[in-house]
GUTOR-134950 format. One record per residue: y negated, x, z of N, C-alpha, C in turn. Coordinates in nm, 3 decimals, decimal comma. Each point is the difference from the previous one (the first is absolute). Example, Ala and Ser with C-alpha at 12.3 -4.5 7.8 and 13.67 -1.06 7.14 Angstrom:
# GUTOR-134950
(pt (0,569; 1,319; 0,780); (-0,119; -0,089; 0,000); (-0,120; 0,090; 0,000)) (pt (-0,105; -0,035; -0,072); (-0,119; 0,082; 0,006); (-0,109; -0,077; 0,073)) 
This chain:
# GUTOR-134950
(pt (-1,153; 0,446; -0,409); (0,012; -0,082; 0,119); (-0,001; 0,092; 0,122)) (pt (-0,096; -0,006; 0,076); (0,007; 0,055; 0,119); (0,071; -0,054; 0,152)) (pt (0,082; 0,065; 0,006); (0,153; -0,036; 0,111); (-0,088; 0,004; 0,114)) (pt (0,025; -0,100; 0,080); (-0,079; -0,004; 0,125); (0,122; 0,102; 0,094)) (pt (-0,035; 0,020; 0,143); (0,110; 0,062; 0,071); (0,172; -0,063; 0,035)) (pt (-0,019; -0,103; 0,007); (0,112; -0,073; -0,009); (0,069; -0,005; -0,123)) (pt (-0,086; 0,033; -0,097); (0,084; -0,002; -0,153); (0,064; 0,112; 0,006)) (pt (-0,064; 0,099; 0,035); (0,031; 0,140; 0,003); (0,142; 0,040; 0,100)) (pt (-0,009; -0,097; 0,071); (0,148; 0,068; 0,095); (0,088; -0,119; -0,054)) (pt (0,010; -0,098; -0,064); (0,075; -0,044; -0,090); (0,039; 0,050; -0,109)) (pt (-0,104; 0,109; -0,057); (0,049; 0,071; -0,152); (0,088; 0,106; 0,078)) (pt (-0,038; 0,025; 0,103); (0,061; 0,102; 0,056); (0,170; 0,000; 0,055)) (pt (-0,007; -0,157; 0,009); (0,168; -0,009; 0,043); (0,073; -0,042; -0,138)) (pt (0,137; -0,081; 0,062); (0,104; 0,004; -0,136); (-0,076; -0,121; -0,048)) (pt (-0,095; -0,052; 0,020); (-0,075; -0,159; -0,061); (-0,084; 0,031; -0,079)) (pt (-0,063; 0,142; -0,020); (-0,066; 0,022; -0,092); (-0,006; -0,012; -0,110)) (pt (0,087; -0,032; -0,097); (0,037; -0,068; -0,116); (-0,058; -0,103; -0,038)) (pt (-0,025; -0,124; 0,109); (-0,058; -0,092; 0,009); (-0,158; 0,064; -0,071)) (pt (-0,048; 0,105; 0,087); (-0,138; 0,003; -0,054); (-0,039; 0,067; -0,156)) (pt (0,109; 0,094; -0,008); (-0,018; 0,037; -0,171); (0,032; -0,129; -0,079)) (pt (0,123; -0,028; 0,011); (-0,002; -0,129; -0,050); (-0,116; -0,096; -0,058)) (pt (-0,031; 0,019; 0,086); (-0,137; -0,154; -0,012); (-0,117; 0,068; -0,062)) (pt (-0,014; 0,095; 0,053); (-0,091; 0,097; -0,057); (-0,015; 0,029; -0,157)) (pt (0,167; 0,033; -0,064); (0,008; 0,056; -0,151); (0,012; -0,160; -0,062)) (pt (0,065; -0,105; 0,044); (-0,043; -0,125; -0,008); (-0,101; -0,056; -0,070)) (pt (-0,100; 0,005; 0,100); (-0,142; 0,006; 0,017); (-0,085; 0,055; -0,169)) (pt (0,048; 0,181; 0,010); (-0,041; 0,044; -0,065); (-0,003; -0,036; -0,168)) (pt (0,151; -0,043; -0,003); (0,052; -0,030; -0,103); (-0,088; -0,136; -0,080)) (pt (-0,027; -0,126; 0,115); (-0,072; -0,104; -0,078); (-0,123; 0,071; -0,037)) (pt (-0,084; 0,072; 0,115); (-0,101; 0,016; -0,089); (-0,035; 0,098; -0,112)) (pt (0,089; 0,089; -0,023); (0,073; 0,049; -0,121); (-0,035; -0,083; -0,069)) (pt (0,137; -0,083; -0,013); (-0,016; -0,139; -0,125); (-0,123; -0,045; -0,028)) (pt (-0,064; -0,050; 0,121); (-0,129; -0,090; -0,058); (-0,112; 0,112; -0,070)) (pt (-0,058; 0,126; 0,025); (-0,063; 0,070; -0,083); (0,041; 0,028; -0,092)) (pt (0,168; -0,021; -0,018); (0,046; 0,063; -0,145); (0,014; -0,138; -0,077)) (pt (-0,078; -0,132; 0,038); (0,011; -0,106; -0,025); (0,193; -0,033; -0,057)) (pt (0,116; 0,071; 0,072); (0,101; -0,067; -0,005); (0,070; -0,137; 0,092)) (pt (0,094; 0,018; -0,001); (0,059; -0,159; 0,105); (0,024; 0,045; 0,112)) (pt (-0,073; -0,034; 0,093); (-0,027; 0,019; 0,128); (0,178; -0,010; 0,032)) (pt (0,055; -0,136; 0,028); (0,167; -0,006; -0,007); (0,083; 0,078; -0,034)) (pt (-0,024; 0,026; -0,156); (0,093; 0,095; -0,046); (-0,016; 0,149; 0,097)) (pt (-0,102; 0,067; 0,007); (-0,030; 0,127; 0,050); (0,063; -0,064; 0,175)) (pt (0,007; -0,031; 0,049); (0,065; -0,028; 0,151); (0,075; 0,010; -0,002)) (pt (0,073; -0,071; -0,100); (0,165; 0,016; -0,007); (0,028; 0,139; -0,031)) (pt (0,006; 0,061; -0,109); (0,003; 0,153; -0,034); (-0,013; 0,034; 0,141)) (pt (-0,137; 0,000; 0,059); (-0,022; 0,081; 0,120); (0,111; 0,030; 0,100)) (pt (0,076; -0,150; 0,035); (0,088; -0,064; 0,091); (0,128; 0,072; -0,024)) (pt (0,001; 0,025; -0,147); (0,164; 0,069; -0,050); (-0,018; 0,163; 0,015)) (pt (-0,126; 0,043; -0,061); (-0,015; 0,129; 0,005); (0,063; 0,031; 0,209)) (pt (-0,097; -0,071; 0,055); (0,034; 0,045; 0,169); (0,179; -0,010; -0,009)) (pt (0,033; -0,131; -0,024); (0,164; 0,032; 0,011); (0,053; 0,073; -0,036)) (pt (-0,015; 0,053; -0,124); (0,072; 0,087; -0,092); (-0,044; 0,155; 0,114)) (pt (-0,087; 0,041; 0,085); (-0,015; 0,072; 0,035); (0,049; -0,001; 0,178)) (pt (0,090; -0,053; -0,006); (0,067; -0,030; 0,122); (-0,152; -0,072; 0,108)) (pt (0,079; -0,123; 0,075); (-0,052; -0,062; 0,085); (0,113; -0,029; 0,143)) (pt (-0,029; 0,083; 0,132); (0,088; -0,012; 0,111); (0,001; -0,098; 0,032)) (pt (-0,126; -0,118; -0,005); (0,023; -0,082; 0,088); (0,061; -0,154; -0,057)) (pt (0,041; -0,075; 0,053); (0,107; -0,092; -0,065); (-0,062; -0,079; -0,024)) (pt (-0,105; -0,057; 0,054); (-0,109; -0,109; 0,000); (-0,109; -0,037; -0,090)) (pt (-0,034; 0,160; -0,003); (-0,088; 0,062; -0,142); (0,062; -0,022; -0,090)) (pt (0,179; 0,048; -0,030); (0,057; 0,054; -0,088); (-0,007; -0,159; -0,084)) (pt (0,002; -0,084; 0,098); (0,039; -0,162; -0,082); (-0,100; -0,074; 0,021)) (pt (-0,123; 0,069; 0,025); (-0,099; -0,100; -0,056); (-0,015; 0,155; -0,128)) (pt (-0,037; 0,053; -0,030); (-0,043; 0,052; -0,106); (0,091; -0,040; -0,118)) (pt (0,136; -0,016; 0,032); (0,102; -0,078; -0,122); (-0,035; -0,069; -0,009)) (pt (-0,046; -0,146; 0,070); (-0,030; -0,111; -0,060); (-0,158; 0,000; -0,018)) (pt (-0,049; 0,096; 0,033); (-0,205; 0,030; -0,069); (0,063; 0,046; -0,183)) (pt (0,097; 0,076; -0,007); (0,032; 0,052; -0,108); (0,033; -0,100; -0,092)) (pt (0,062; -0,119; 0,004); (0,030; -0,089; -0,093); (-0,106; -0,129; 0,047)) (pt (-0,097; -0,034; 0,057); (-0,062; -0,131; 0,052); (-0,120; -0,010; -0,115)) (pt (0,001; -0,129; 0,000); (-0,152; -0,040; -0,136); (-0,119; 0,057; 0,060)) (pt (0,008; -0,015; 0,135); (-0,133; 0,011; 0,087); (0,082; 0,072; 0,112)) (pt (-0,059; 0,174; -0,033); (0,039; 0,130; 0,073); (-0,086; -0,031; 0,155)) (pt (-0,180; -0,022; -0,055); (-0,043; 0,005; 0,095); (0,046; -0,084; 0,150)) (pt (0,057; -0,109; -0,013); (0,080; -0,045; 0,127); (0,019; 0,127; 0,102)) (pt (0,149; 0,048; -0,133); (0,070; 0,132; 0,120); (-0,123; 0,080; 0,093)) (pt (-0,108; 0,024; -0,077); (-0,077; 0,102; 0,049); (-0,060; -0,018; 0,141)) (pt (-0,063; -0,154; -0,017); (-0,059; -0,120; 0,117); (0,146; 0,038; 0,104)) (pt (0,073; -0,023; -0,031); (0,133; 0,024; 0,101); (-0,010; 0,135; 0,079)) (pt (0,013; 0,071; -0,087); (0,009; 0,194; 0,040); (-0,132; 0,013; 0,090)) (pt (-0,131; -0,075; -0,105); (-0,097; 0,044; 0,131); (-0,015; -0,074; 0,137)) (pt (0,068; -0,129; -0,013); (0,009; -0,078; 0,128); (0,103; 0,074; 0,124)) (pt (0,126; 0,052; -0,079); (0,041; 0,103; 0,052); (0,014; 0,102; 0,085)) (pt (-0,123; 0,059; -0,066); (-0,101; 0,109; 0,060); (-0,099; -0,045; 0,109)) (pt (-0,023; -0,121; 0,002); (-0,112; -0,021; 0,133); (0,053; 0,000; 0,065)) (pt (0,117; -0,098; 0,002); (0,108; -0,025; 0,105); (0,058; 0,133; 0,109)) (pt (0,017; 0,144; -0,123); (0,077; 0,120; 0,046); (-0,139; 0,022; 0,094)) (pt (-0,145; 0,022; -0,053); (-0,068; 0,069; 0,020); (-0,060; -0,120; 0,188)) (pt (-0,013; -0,121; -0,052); (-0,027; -0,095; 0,130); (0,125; 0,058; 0,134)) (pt (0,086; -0,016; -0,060); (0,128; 0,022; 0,164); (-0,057; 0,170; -0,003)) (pt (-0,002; 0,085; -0,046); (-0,049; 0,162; 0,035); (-0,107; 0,004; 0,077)) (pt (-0,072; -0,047; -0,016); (-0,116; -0,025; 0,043); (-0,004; -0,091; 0,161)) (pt (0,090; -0,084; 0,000); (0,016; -0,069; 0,114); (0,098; 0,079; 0,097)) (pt (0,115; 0,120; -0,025); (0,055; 0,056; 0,099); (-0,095; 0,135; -0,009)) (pt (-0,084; 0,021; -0,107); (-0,090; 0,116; 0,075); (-0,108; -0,024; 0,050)) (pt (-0,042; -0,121; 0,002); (-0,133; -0,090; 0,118); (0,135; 0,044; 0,116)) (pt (0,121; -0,096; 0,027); (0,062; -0,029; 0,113); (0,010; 0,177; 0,081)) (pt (-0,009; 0,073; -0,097); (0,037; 0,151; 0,073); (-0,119; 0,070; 0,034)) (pt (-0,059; -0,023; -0,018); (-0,152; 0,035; 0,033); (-0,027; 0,095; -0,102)) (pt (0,031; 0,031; -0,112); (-0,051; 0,054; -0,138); (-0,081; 0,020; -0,050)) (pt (-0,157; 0,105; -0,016); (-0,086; -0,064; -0,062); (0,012; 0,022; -0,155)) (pt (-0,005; -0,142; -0,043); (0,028; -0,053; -0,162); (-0,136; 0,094; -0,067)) (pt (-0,091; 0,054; 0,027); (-0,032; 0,131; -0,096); (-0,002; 0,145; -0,001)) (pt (0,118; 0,036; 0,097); (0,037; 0,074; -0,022); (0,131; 0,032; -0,047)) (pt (-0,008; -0,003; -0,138); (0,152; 0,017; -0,055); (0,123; 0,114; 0,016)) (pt (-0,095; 0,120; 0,045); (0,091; 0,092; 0,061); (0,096; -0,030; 0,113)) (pt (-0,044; -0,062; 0,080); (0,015; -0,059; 0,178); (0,131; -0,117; -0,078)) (pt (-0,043; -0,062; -0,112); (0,111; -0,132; -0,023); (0,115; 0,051; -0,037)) (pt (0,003; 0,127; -0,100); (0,113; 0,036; -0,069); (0,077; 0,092; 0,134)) (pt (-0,062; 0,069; 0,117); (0,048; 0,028; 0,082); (0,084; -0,128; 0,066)) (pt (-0,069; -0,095; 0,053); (0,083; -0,141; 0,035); (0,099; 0,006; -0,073)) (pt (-0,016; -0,031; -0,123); (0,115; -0,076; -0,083); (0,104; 0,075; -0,008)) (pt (-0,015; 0,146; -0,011); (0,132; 0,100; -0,038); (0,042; -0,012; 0,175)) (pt (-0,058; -0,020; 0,087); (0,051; 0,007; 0,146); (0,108; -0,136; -0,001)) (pt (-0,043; -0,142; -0,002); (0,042; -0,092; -0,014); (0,125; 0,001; -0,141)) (pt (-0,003; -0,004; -0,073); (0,126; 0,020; -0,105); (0,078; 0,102; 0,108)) (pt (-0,021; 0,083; 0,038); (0,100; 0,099; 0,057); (0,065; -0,057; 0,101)) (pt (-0,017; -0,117; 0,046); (0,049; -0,053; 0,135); (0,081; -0,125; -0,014)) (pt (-0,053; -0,049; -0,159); (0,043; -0,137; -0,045); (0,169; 0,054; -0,038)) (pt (0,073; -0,112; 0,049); (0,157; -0,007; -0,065); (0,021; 0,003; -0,121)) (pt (0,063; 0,026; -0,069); (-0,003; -0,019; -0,130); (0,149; -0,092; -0,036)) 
């Protein structure tokens, strides 16, 4: 999967998880289907393996628990990547609003580490 620039300064912050995530996800069904196993079963595994390997974020952490036990994993996934537009749509709209140019990803990750530095926590 090739990360557009906005993916890239998302892998780059603490949300990046989001994109391996979906990514080893990803990888995992089509795993299954060439190894003609259960597309389901292999998601779930996938979903536990990520937990079992620590997950920071709380949101992730409980959709991947309930991807881990669900009949139909792929839901969670539709979720995680809806997710991701969402992170990647608002990024994209305060680095239009800042005058950003969205292909240059060097110039964004400069923004973004500027902006986090200013944000309250």
């Amino acid at each position: 999967m090739q990360l557009t620039p906005i993916q890239q300064v998302i892998l780059a912050s603490r949300y990046g998880e989001f994109i391996t995530t979906i990514q080893h996800l990803e990888l995992a069904r089509a795993c299954a289907t060439v190894d003609r196993r259960k597309v389901s079963e292999a998601m779930r595994g996938c979903a536990r393996a990520r937990l079992a390997g620590g997950i920071l974020n709380k949101s992730l952490r409980a959709t991947l628990e309930t991807m881990s036990r669900s009949i139909f994993p792929d839901t969670s996934l539709v979720y995680l990547k809806n997710c991701l537009a969402k992170m990647e749509t608002a990024l994209e709209r305060e680095f239009t609003r800042d005058g950003v140019d969205l292909n240059d990803a060097e110039e964004m990750m400069i923004a973004y580490e500027a902006a986090a530095e200013t944000r309250p926590e």
